[in-house]
KOLSE-772897 format. One record per residue: x, y, z of N, C-alpha, C, O in turn. Coordinates in pm, whole numbers, plus 50000, padded with zeros to 5 digits. Atoms other than C-alpha are relative to their C-alpha. Layout:
// KOLSE-772897
XYZXYZXYZXYZ
...
// end
This chain:
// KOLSE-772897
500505012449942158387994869133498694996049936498574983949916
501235000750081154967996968957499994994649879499334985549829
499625004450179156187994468618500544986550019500324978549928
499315012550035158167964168715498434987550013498124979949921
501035003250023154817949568839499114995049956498554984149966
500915002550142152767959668549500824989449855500304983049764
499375007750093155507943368343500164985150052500744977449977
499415012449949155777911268570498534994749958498404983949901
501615003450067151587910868493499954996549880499444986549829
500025005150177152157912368143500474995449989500194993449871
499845010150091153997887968070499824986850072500344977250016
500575011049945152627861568310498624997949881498394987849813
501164998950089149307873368106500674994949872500844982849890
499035003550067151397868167791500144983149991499874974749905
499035018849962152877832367912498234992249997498004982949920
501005007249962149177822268028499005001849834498294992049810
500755000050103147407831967688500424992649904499594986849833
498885009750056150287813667514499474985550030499114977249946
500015010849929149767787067732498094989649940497624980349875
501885005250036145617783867729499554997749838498664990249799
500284998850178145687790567314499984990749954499114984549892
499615012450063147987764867255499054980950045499174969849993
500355011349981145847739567435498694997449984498044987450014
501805001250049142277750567294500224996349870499544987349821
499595003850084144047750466994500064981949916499524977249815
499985014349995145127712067025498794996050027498264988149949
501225012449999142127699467149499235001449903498944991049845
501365001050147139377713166848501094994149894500574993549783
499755004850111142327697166633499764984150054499254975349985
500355013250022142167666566787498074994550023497544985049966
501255002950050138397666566848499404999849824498254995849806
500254992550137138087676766457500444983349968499584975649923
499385014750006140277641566441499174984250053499044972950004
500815014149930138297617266663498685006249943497655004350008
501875000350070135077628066459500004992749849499264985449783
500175001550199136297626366096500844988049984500764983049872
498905009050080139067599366088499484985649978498984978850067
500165015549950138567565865997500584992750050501754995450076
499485008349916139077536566169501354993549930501134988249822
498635002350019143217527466127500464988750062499994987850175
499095014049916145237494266248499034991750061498004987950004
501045002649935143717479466540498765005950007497964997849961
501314994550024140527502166561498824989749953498024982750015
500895009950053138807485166284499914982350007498934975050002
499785015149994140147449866309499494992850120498974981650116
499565008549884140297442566673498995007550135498455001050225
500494993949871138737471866918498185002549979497245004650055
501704996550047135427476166681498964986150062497854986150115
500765010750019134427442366695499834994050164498914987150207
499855001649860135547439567067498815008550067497825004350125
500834990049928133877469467184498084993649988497224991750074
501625003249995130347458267023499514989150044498334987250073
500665013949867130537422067209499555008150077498335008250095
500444999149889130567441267471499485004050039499295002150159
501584996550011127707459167417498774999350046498005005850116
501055011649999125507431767370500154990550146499374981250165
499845008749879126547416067705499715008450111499125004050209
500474989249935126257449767871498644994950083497774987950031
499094996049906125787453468190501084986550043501954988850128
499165010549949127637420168243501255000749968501345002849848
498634998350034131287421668228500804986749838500874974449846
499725007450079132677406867905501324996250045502135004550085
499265004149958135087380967982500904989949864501634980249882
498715006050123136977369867619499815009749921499225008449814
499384990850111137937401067479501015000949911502074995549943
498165002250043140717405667235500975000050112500605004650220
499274999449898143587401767435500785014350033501005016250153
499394990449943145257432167466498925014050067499295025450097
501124989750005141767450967536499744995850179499134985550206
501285001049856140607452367939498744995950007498015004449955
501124997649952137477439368044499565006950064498605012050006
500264985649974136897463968219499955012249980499275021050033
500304988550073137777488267993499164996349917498475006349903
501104999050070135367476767765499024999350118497905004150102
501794999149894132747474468040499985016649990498955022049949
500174979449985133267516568068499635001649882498435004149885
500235003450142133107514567687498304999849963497655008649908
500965002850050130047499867646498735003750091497515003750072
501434989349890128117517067946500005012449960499015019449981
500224986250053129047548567785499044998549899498125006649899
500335002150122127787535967471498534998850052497735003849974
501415003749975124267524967677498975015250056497765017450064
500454986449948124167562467819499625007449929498535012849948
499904988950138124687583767503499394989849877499334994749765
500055005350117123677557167279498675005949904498705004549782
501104991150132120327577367106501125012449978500815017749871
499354987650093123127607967042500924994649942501635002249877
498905001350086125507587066896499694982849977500204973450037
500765016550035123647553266754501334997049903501925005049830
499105000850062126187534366621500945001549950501264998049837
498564992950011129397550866673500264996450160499995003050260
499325004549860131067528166956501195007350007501795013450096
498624996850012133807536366837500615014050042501615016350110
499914986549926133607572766892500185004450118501085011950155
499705004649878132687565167234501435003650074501825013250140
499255000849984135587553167272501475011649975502515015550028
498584984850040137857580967123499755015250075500615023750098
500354987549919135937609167306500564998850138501195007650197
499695005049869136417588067630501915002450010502525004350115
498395000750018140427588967512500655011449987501875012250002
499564986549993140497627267467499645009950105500275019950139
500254993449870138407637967761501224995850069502115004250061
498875001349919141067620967983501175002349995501885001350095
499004990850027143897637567787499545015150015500415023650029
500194987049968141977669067833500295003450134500995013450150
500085000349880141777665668192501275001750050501535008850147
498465004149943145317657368238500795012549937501535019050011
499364985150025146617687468038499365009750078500125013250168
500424992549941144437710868179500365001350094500755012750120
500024997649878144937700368544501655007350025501865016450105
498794996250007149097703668454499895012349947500515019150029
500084990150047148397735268247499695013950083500355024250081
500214992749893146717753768508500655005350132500475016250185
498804997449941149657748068752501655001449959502754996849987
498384998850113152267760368516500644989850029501564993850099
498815010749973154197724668555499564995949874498654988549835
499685000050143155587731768193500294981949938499864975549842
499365010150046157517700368206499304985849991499824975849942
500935012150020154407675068243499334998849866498944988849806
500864999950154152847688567919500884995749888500344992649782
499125008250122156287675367699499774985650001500304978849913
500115010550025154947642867800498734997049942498484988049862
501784998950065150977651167734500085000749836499444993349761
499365000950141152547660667390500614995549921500824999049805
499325007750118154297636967271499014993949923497924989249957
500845006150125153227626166914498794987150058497584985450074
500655021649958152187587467023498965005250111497874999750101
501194997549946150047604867294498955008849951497745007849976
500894993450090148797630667071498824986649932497664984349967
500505007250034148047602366850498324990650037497234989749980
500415012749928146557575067081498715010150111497905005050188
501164996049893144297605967269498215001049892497095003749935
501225001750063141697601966961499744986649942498904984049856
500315016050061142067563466907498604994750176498394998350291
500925006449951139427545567070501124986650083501114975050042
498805010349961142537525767295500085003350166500135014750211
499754996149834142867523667690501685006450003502025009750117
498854991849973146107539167680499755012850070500275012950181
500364990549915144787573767800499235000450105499505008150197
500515003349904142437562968005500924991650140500974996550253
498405006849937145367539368183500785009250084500985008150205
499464989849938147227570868225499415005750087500065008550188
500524990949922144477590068381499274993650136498735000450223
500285005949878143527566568637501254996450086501074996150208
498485001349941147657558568730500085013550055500545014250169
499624986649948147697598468770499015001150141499335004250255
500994997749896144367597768958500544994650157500365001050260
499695008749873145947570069234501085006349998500855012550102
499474994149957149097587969230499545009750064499465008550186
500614988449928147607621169303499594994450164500254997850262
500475000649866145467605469605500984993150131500954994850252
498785010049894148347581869771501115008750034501875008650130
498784986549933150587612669755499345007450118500055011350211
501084991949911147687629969961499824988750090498784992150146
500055010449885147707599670205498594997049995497974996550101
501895004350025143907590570085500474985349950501074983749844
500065012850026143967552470098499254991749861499414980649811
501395009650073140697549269850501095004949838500445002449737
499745003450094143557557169559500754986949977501364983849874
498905010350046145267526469608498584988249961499044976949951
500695005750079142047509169475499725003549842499434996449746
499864997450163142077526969167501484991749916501394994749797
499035000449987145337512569112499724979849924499994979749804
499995011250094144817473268971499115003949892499094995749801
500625000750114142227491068727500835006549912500715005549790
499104993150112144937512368591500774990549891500674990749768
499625008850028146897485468540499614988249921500264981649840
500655005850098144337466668418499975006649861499874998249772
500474992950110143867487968143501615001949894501725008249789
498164997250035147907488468043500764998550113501105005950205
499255007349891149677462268217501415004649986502234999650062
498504993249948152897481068182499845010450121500715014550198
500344986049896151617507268404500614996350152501255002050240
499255008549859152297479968668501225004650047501445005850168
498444998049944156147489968657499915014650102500435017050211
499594982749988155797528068707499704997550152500215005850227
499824997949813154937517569105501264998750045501494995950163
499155002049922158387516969103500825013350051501895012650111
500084990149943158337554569170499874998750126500895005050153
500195004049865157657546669520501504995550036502015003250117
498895005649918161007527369604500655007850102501325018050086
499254996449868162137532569944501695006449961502545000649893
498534995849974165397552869981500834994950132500404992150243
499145007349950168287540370118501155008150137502275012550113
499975013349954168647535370468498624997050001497945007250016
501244997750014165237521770441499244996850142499654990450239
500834996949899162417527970663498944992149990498434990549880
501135013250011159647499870769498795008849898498405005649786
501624995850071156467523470670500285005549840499275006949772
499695001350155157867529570316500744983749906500734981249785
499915014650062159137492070255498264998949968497775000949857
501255004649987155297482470376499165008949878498065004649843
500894994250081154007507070122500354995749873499424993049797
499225005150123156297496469832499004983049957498334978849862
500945013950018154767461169892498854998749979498404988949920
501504998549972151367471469945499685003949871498864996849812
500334997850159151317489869583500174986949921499434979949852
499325014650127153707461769427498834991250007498634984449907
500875013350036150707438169513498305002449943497454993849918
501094993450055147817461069391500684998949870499854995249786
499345001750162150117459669058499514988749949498714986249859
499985012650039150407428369054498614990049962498554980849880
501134999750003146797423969105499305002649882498554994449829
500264993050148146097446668789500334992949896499624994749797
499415010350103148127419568569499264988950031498954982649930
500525010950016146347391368719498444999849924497904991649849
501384999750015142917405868690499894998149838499044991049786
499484996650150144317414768305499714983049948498784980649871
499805013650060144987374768237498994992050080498824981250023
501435006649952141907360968462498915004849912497974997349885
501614997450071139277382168251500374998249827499675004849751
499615002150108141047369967915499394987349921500054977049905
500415015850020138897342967776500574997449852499814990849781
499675007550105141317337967453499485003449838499764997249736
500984996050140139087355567165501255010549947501795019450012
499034997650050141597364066918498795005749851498194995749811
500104997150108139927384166591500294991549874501434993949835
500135004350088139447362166298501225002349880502074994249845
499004995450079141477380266059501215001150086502234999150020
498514993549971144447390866327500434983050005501444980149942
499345014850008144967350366379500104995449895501044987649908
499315000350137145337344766015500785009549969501545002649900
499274990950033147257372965945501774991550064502174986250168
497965002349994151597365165889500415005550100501314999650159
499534996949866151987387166183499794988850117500744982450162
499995013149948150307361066401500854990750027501464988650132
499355013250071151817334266279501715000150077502384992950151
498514997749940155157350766338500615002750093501804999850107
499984990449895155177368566610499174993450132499564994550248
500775006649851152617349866859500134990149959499474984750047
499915017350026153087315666738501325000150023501854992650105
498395010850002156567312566696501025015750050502255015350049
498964990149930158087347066845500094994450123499284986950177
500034999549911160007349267128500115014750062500315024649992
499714990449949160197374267418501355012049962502535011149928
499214986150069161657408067333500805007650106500305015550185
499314994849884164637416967549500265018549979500395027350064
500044985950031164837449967351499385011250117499965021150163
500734989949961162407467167531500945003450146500845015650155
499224998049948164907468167836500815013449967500865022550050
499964985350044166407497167635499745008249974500265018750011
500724992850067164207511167445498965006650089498575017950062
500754986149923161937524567720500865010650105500775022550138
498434987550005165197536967850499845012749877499355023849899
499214992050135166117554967519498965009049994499115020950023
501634990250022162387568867454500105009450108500055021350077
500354992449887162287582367818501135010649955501055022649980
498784986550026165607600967683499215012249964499125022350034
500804987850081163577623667472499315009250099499455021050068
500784993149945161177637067771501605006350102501535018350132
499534996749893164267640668018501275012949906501885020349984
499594993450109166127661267729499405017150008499995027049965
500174986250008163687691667815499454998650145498335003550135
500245000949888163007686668156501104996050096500734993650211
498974995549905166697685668316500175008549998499645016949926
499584989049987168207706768416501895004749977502445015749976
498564988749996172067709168381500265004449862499425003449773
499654990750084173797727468143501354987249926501574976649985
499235008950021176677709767912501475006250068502535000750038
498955001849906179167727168175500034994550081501114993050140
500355010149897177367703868417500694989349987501614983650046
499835013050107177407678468187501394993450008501294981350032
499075001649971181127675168209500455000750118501184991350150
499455002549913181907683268513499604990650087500424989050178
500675014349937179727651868670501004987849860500384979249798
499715007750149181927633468370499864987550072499474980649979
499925015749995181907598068538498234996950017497724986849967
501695003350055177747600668567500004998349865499784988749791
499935003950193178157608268220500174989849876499494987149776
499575004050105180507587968069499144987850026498674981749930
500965013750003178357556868252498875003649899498514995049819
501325006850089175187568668062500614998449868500324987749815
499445004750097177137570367763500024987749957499284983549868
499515016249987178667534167803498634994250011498434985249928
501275008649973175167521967909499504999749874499344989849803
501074998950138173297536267614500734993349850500174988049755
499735007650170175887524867320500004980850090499914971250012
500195017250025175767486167502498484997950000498174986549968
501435001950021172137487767500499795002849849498964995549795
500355002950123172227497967140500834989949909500604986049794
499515016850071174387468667049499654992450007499804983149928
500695014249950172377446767254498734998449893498454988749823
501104995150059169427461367098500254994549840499424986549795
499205001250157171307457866718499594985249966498954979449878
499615017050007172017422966800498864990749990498744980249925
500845009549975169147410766900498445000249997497664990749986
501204997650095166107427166816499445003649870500125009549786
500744996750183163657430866484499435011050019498215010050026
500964985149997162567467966518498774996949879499064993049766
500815003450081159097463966364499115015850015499405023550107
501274989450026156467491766309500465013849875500695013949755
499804988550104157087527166187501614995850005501724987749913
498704999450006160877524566230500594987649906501714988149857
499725011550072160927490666047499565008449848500355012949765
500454997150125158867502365765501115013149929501535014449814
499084986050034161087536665767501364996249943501685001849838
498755009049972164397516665782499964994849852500714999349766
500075006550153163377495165459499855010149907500145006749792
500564989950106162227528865277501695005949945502105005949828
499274987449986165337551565348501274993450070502245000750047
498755002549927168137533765550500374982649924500804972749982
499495013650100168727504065265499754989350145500684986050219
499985013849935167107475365494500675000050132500944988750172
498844999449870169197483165814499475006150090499095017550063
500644996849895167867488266121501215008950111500905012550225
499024995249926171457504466240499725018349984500455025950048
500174986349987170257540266175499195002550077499355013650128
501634998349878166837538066414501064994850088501215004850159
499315000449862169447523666686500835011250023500765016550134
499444986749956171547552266675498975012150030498885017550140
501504989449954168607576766690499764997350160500165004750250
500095007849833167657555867031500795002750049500505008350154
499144995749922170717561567133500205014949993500775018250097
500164985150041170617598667032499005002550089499355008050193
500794994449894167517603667211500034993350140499184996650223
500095005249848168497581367535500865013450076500785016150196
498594993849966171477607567556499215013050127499775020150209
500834986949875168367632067774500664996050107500955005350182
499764999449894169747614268034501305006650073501645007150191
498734989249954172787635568057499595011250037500385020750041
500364988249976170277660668166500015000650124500035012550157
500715001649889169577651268510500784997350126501874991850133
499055002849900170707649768816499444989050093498394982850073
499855014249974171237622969051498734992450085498674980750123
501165000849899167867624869251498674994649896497444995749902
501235008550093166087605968977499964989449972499554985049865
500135015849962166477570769113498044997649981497534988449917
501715008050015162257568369134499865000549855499324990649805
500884999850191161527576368736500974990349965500324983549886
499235011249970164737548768739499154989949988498564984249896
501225015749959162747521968883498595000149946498084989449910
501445003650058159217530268762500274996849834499474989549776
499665004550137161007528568385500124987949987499664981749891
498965014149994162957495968494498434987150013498154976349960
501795012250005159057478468584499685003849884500164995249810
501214996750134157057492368279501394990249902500744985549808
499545003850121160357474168043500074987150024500044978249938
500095017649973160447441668246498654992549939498664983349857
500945001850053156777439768203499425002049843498254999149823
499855000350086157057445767866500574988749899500124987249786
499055009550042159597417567775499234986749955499444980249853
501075008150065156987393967746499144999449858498714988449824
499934992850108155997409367433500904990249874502124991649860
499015006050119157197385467116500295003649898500824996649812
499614987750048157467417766950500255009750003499395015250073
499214986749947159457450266962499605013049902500145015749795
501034987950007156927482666923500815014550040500595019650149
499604987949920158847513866972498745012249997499065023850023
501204992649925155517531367023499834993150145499685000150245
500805006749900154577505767274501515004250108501305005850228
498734998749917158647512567417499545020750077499705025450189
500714984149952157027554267436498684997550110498505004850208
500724999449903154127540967607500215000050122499925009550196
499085006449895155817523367875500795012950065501155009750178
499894988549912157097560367998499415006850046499745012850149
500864990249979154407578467994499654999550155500095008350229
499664994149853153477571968353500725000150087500335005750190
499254992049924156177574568513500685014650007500825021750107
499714992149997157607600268362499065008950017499845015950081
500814997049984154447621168397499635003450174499165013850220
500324995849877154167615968771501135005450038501205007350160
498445000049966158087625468759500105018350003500565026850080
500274985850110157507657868577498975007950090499025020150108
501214990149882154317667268838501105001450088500955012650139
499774993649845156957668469138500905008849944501595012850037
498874993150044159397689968922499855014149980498955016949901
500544986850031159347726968920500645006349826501555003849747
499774991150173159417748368581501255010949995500765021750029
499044987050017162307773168545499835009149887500175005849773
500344985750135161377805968320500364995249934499584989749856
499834997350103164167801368123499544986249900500074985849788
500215014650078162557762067982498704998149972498214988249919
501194999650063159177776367952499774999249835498984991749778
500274997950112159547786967616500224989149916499524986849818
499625010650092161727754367497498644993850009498184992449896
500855008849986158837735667601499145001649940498984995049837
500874997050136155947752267460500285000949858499494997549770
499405003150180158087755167119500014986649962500164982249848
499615015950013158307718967179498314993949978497954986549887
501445007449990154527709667249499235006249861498135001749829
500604993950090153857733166936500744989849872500034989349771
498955006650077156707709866724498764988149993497794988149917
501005006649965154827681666854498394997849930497864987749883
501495001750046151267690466752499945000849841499024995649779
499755003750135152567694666393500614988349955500644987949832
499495010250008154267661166406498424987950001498084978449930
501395006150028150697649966498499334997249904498844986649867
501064999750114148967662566227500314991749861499474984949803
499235007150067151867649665962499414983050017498884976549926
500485015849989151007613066102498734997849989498494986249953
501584999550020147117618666091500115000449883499364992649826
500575001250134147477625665755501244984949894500954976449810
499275014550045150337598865652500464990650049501374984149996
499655013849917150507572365917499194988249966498554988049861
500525006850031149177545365920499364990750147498504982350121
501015006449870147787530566283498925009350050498165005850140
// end
């Protein structure tokens, strides 16, 4: 009985040194990253020039930021910048990227610490790897959506004020309240709460397009993208799938059945099947995949965007992992792609963003099973080399 014990010690010890390595590991690479890299895509064009208005207006809330930038997140921005500014004169930008990896630190750690393996395949994906040393409200977004989850699960009222700044900060975030939806037969004090978020959301999008005074970057409004894409694009029905398909990938190591499951549920099945190839026809038909998958597509798939839709559909296929009690990560997907659609361009990063919190708060109520520890960490270790690959040959 002892020995089993001492052996159940060791390899918890084992699992936990594994565990803590891999994530001191990641962070001095991505701190090592948000010190040395230069400024990429937006950064230099759009968030540099944003960030240092808002500076200069500091403490007053800047109210015509680029558009896809928060006022309010630059107000945090540029009060950091007024705090630290003799240790880091003239590095807003940094600021900003430290501010984007503390709150990915925070958020792994707090999941890391309660072995809930299956939250860190979403902390790890590349695009959040990425985006936790860009100077971009995306992590920050996340870590205030987690923060008001956390407290509204705990019946603490003061998170449902955090809750239009999340939103503010990444107006897709808005959808993921659709984690909440009442189950069916429904009950008054969970309708009334459904509503009560939905209009703190909704709130978060208005505040988003009230503090927008129209300041568009010099160069990005001349630029052919412009032109094409916000002048004369229209709305992007794509994304309807595509944050489907993306979410495939996280639910891929975080179900649970087996492919004897898999079959024997065959009419769950064969629907996601059927769903996922008419979404990649719809998808085929009718959207311009643009970014890395565009550029990839023209390199390597002769001009044809029909090899990145099968992929999508390849990775939507996670959802054959799951079982049927995952109507809420459902609905919080189904808001983050509506709110998306507006969009007169189709980002399959921006289709990965658009999961992150739901799946994330999906993944906190889910327990870990031994035997999916290891896929996972093999996975978040896959991951952090996929990182580094794009740090050194990406290009945003």
């Amino acid at each position: 009985m002892n020995s089993a014990k001492v052996a159940i010690f060791e390899s918890r010890k084992a699992e936990s040194f594994v565990r803590y390595g891999l994530v001191a590991i990641t962070f001095f690479l991505l701190l090592y990253s948000a010190s040395t890299q230069q400024a990429k895509g937006d950064e230099g064009g759009a968030y540099l020039p944003a960030f240092e208005q808002a500076f200069t207006l500091w403490p007053a809330l800047d109210l015509s930021p680029y558009w896809s930038i928060s006022s309010f997140y630059l107000w945090v921005i540029a009060a950091l910048q007024a705090v630290v500014g003799p240790l880091v004169s003239g590095k807003i930008l940094l600021v900003g990227r430290l501010l984007s990896l503390a709150c990915w630190l925070i958020l792994v750690w707090l999941h890391a610490r309660s072995s809930r393996y299956k939250s860190l395949v979403v902390l790890f994906n590349p695009y959040v790897l990425i985006y936790s040393v860009r100077a971009h409200p995306l992590l920050p977004g996340i870590f205030l959506f987690y923060l008001f989850w956390t407290l509204v699960r705990q019946h603490k009222k003061a998170g449902l004020l955090i809750l239009p700044f999340a939103v503010s900060f990444q107006v897709f975030i808005g959808g993921a309240v659709g984690l909440f939806m009442p189950k069916v037969p429904l009950q008054k004090d969970e309708v009334i709460r459904i509503v009560v978020i939905g209009l703190l959301a909704l709130s978060g999008v208005l505040i988003t397009w009230l503090t927008w005074g129209g300041m568009y970057p010099p160069k990005f409004a001349s630029h052919v993208f412009f032109q094409e894409y916000h002048v004369h694009g229209k709305p992007s029905f794509g994304y309807l799938g595509t944050v489907f398909m993306m979410a495939g990938g996280v639910f891929w190591f975080i179900g649970n059945r087996t492919l004897a499951e898999i079959k024997q549920h065959r009419t769950y099945s064969l629907v996601v099947i059927g769903l996922l190839i008419l979404a990649g026809a719809f998808l085929y038909k009718t959207a311009t995949i643009v970014g890395i998958a565009r550029q990839l597509s023209q390199s390597y798939l002769a001009n044809d965007q029909l090899g990145w839709v099968l992929i999508f559909v390849l990775i939507g296929l996670g959802w054959l992992r799951l079982h049927r009690d995952h109507y809420p990560v459902f609905f919080g997907l189904l808001g983050a792609s509506v709110l998306l659609v507006t969009l007169p361009y189709l980002y399959e990063r921006i289709s990965v963003f658009a999961t992150i919190a739901p799946c994330l708060a999906w993944c906190s109520l889910q327990s870990s099973e031994k035997q999916q520890k290891g896929l996972v960490l093999t996975m978040c270790c896959v991951f952090v080399l996929l990182f580094i690959a794009y740090q050194r040959y990406g290009s945003l």
